[in-house]
Every structure is written in C-alpha cells, then in structure tokens.
DRENDO-1510 file (C-alpha; in Angstrom, 1 decimal, always signed):
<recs>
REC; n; res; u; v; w
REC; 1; UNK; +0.0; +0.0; +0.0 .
REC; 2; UNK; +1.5; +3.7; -0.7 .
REC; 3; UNK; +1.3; +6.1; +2.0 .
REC; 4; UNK; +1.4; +9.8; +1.1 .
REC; 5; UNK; +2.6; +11.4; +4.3 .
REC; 6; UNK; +1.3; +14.7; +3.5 .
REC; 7; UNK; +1.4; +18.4; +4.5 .
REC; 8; UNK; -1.0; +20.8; +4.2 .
REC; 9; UNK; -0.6; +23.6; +1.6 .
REC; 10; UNK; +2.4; +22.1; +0.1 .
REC; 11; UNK; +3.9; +20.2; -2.7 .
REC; 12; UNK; +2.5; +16.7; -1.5 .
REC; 13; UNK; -0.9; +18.0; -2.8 .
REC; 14; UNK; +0.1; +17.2; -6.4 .
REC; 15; UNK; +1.2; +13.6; -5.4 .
REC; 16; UNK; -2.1; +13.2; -4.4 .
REC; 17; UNK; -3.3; +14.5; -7.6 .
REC; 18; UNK; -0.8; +12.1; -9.3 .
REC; 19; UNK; -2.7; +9.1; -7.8 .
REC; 20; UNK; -5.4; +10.0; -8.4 .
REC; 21; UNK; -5.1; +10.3; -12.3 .
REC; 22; UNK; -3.2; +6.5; -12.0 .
REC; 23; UNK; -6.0; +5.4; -10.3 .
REC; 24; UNK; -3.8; +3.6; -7.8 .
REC; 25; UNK; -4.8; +2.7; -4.2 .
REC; 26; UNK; -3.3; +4.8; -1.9 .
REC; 27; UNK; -3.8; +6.4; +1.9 .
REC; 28; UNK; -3.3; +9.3; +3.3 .
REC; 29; UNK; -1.3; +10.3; +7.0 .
REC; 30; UNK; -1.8; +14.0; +7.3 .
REC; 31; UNK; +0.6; +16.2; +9.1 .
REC; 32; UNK; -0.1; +20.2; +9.8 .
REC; 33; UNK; +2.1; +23.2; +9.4 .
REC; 34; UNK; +3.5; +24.9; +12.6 .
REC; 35; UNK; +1.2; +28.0; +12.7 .
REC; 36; UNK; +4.2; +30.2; +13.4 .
REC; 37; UNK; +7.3; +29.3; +11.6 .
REC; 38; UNK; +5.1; +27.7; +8.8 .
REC; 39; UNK; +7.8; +24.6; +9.1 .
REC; 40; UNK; +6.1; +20.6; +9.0 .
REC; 41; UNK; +6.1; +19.2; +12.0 .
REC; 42; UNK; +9.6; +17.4; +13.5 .
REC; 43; UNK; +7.1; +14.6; +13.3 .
REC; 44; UNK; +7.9; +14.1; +9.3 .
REC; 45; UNK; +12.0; +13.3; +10.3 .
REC; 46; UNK; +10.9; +10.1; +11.3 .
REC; 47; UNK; +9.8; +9.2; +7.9 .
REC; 48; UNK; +12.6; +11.0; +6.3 .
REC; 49; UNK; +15.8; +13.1; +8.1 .
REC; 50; UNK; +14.7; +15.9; +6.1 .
REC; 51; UNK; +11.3; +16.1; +7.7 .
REC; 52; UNK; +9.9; +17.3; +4.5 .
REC; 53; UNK; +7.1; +16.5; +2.6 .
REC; 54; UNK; +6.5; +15.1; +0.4 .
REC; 55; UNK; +7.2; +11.7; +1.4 .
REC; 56; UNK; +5.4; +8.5; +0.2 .
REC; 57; UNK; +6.2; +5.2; +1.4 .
REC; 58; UNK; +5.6; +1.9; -0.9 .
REC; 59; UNK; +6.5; -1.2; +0.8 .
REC; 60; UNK; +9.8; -0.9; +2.2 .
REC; 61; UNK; +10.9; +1.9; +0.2 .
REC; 62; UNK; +10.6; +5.6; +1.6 .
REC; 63; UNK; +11.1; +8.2; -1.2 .
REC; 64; UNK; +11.0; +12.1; -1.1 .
REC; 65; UNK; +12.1; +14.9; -3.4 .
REC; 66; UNK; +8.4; +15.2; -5.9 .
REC; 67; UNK; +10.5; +14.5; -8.9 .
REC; 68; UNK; +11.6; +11.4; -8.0 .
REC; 69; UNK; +8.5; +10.5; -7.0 .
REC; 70; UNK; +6.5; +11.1; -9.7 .
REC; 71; UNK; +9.0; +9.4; -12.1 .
REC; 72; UNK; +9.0; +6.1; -9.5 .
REC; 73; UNK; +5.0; +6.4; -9.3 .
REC; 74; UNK; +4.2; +7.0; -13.2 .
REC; 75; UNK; +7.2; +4.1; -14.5 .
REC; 76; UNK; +5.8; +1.8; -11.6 .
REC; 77; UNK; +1.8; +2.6; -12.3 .
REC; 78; UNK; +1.1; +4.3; -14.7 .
REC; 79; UNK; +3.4; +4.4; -17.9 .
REC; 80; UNK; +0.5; +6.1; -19.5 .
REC; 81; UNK; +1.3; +9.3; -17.9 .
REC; 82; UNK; +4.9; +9.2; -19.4 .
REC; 83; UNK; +5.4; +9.7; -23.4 .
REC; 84; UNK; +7.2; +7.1; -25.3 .
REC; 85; UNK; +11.0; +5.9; -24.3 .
REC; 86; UNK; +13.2; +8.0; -26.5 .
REC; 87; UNK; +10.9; +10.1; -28.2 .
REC; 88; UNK; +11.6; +14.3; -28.1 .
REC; 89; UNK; +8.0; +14.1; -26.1 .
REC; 90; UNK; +10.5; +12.1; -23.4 .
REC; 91; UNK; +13.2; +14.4; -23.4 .
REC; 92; UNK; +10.8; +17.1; -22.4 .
REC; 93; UNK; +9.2; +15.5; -19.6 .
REC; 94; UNK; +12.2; +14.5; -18.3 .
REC; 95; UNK; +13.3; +18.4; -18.1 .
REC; 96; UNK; +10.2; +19.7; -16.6 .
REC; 97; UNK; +10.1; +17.2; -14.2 .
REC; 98; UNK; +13.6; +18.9; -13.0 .
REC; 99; UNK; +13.1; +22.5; -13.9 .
REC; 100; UNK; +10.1; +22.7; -12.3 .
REC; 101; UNK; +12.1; +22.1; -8.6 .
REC; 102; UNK; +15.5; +23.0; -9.6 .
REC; 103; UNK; +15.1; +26.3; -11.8 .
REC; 104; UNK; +11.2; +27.5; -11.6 .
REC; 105; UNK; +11.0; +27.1; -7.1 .
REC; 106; UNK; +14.1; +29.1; -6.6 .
REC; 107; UNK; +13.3; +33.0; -7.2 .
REC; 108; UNK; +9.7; +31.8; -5.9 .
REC; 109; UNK; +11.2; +30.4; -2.8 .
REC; 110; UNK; +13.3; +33.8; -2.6 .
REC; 111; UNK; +10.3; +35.9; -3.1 .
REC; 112; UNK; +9.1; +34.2; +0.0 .
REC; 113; UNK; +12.1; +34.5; +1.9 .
REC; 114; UNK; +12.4; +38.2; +1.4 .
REC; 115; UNK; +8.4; +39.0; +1.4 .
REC; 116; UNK; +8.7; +38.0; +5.1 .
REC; 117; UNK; +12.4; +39.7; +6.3 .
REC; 118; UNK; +10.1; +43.0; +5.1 .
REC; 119; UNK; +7.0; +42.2; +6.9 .
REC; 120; UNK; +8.3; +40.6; +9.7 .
REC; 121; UNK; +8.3; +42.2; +13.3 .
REC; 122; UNK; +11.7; +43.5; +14.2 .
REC; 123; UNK; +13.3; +46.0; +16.1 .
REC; 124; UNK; +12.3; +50.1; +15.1 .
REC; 125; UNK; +15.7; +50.7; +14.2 .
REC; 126; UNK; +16.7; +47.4; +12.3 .
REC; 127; UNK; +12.9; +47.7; +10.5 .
REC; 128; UNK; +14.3; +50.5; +7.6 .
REC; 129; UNK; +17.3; +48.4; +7.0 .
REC; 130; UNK; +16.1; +44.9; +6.8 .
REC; 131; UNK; +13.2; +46.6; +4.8 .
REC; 132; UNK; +15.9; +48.4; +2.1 .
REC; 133; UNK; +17.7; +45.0; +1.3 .
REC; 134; UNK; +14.9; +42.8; +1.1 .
REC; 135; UNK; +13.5; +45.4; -1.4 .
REC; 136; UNK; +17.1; +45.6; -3.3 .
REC; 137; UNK; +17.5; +42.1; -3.8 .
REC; 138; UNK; +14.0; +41.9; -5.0 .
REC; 139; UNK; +14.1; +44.7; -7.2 .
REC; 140; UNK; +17.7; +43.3; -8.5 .
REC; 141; UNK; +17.4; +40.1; -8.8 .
REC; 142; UNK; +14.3; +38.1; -7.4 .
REC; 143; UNK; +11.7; +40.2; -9.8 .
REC; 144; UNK; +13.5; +39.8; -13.6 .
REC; 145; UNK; +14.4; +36.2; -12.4 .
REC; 146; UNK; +10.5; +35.5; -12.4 .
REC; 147; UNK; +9.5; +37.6; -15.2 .
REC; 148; UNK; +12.3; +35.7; -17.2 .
REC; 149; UNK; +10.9; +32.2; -15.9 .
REC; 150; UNK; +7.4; +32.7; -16.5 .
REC; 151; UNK; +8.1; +34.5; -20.2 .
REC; 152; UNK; +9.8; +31.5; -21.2 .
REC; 153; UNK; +7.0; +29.0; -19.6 .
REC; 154; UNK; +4.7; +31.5; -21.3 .
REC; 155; UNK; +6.6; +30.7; -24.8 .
REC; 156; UNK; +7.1; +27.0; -24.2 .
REC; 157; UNK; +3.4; +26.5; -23.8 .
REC; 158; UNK; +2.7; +28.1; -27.3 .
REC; 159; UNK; +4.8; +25.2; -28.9 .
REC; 160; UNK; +2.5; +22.4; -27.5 .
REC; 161; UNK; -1.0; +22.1; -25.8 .
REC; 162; UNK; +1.0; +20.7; -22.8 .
REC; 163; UNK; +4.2; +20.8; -21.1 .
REC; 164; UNK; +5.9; +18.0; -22.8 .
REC; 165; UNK; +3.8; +17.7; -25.8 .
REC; 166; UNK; +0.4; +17.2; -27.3 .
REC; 167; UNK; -0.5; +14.7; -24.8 .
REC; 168; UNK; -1.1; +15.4; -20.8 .
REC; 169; UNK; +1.8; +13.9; -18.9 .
REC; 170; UNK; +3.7; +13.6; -15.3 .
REC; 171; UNK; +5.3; +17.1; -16.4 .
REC; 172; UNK; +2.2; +18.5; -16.3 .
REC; 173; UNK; +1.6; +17.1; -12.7 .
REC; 174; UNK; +5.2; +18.5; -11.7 .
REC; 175; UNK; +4.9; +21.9; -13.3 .
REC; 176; UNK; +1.5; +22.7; -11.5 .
REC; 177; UNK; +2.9; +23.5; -7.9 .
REC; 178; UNK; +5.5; +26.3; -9.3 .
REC; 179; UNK; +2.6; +27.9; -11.4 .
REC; 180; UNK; +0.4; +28.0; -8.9 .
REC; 181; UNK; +2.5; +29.3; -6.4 .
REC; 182; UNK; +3.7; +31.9; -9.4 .
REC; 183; UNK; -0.3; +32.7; -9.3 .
REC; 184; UNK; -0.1; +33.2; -6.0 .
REC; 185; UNK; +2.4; +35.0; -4.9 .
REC; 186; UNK; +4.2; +36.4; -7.7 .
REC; 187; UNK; +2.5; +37.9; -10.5 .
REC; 188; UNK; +1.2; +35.2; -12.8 .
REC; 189; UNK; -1.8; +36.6; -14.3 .
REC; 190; UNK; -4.1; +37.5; -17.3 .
REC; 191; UNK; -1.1; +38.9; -18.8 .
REC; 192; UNK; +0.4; +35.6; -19.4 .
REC; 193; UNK; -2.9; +33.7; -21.1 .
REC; 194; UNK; -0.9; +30.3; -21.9 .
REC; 195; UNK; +0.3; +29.6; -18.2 .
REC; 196; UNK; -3.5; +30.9; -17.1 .
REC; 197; UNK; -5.0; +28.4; -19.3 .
REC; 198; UNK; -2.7; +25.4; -18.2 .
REC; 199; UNK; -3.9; +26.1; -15.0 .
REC; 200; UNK; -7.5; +26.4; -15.8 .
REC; 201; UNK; -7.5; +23.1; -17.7 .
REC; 202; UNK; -5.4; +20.9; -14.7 .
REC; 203; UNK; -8.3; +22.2; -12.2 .
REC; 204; UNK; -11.0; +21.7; -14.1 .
REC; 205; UNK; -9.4; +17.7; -14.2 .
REC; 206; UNK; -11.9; +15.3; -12.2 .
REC; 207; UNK; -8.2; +13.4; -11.0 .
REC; 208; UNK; -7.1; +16.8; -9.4 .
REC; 209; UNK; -10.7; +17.5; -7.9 .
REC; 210; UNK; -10.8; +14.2; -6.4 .
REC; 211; UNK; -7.5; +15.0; -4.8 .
REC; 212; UNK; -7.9; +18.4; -3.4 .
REC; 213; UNK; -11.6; +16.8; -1.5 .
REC; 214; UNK; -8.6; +14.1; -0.2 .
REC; 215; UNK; -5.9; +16.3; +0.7 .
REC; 216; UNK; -7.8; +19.2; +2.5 .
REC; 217; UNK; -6.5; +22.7; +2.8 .
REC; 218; UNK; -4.4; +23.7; -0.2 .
REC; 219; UNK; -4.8; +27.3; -0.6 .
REC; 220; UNK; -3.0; +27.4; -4.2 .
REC; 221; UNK; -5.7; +25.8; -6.2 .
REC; 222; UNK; -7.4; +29.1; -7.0 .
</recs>
C-alpha cells in the first residue's frame, strides 16, 4: 500500500493529484504546518531526516524529493502518464520534471524569503534596513528572475498544448505546484494567457478535484 505522508498547503498536494489520475490505491497520514514558523512538524523526520514532505512510502521503500516521485510512481503505475521511451515528447518530460524544482522554485522560494524579512516584526531601528535590502535584492534580482521564468513557460506552452507535448503527462503534474505558487504569490496573471489556461484546464481535471476533496486545505488551487 503507498502512503502519502502529507502536508497541508504544500507540494505533497500534487502527489495526491498524481494518484489519483493512476487510479492507484493509496492512503493518506496527514501532518499540519506549525502556525508560526510555517515549518512541518519534527514529526515528518521520522519518515525521512529531512522532515519534509513530500514523502510516500511503498512497501519498504521511503522516497522524497516530488520528482523522483513522480517518475517512481508513473514508470511503476502508470506508464500512461509518461510519453514514449526516447521520443523528443520524453526528453521534455524528463526536463520539466527537473526544472520545475531546480530552476522554476528558486526566485519563488526567494520571493518568500524576502516577502517575510520586510513584513516581519523586528526592532524600530533594524525595520528600515532589513526593509531596504529585502527590497534591493527583490528589485535586482528576485523580480527579472520570475519575469524571465514565466516568459519562457509563457513561450514554451505556445509550442505544445501541454508541457511536454500534445498529450497530458507527469510534467504537467510536476509543473503545477511552481505555477500555482507563481499565481499566487508572484505575478502570474491574465497577462500571461498560456500559463492561465494550463492552469484552468489541470483544475478543471476530475483526477485533481478528487485529490484536493482528499488532501484538504491547499490554498493554491485558485
């Protein structure tokens, strides 16, 4: 049996949503943020020293990172989801399944960071300060590094009606977190119609409704 062990409002939402689209058995052990630091609970090292999520757990293996789960997941499951070995269609899923964490998340993840040094309480006279850099570095580097991102997902999506081709795939599944948190939190909007259609058509997907009514809270799926 697979075991999601899954946070609320985070990246386990889309495993869910991954499952559900195999059609694959599954459960669910729920774990809450901290209400102040936002962190998962240190209940989540025990399944994995990182004490992130998400984690699933099939048998006697325990894997994390989304990735690498939703490559293990769709090979093992659900080859459907994956387009032919070899083909270009491959090529691209393969790369969206590792942009999506290891170039799209980080000037997100940075927007975050430096969103909350500014709003953060703090001492009167550090306030001004902290306030200046956090606005630097945003203005400097964090804002064209999103606007550069999401052009280029805005491009990619007018060469094909999904992210790795013609046909809905795991990259699609991958991709949805970084947009929707990109929706969110950082400017994705009407502007970019592509990206606001992708996300239109993955919620409107029975597989991902059946997933958020499992998963609970997930205040991305707008």
């Amino acid at each position: 049996m697979i075991t999601v062990h899954h946070l609320n409002n985070s990246r386990s939402q889309r495993i869910l949503w991954l499952l559900e689209e195999l059609g694959v058995e599954y459960q669910i052990k729920r774990y809450e943020r901290d209400p102040q630091t936002m962190l998962a609970p240190p209940e989540l090292r025990a399944i994995h020293p990182l004490g992130k999520s998400p984690v699933v757990t099939d048998g006697e293996l325990t894997l994390a990172e989304s990735g690498a789960i939703i490559d293990y997941l769709a090979n093992r499951y659900g080859p459907h989801l994956l387009p032919a070995p070899e083909s270009p269609e491959r090529l691209r899923c393969t790369y969206w399944l590792h942009y999506a964490e290891g170039s799209a998340m980080s000037p997100l993840l940075l927007k975050l960071v430096f969103d909350k040094v500014e709003s953060s309480p703090m001492p009167f006279f550090i306030k001004p300060i902290a306030r200046g850099i956090a606005q630097k570095v945003k203005g400097a580097f964090v804002t064209p590094q999103l606007k550069l991102h999401l052009d280029y997902l805005e491009g990619e999506l007018g060469k094909s009606t999904w992210f790795a081709g013609e046909a809905f795939s795991a990259a699609d599944i991958q991709m949805s977190f970084p947009l929707e948190a990109a929706a969110a939190r950082a400017g994705l909007d009407a502007s970019r119609p592509r990206l606001m259609a992708f996300l239109e058509r993955i919620h409107a997907r029975p597989a991902y409704q059946r997933a958020l009514e499992k998963g609970g809270e997930y205040a991305y799926a707008k």
